[in-house]
C-alpha positions in Angstrom: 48.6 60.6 -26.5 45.0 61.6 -26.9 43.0 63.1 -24.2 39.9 61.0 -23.7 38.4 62.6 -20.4 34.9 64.0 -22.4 31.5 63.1 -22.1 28.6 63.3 -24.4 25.2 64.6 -23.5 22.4 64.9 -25.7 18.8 65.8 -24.7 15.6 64.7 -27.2 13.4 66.8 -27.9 9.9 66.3 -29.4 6.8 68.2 -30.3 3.1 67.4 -31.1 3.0 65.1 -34.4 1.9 66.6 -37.6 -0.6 65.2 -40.1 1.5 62.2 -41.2 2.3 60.8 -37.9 -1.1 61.0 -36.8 -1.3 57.2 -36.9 2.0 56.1 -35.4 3.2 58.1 -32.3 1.6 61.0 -30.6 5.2 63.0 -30.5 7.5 63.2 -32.9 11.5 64.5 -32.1 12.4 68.2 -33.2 15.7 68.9 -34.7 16.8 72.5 -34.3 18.7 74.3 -37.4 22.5 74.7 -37.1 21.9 78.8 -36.8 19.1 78.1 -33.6 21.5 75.8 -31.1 23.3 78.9 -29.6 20.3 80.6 -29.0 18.7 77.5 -28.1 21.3 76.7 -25.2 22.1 80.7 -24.3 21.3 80.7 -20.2 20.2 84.3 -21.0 17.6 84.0 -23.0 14.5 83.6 -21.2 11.6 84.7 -23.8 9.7 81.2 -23.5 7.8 82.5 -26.9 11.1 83.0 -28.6 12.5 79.6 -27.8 9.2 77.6 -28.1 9.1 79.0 -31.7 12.0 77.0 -32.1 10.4 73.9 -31.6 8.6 73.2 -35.3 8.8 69.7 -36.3 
């Protein structure tokens, strides 16, 4: 029998838009690398500089 008691959560996140968006949306989404989520969702970072840098389009 599988065990089916998950749940998904997902958060978006976005950033100013570059140059080629300019004309459709004023945000576009961010997509961290593989190597940034643990740092990304570590509690025990709390360098807002560190993790902002993170957040290139």
């Amino acid at each position: 029998m599988i065990n089916c008691n998950f749940s998904m959560k997902y958060i978006q996140l976005t950033s100013s838009k570059n140059r080629r968006l300019w004309n459709i949306h004023d945000r576009m989404p961010v997509i961290l690398k593989r190597e940034d989520e643990a740092l990304w969702l570590d509690r025990e970072v709390q360098e807002g500089e560190l993790l902002e840098s993170l957040l290139l389009p």
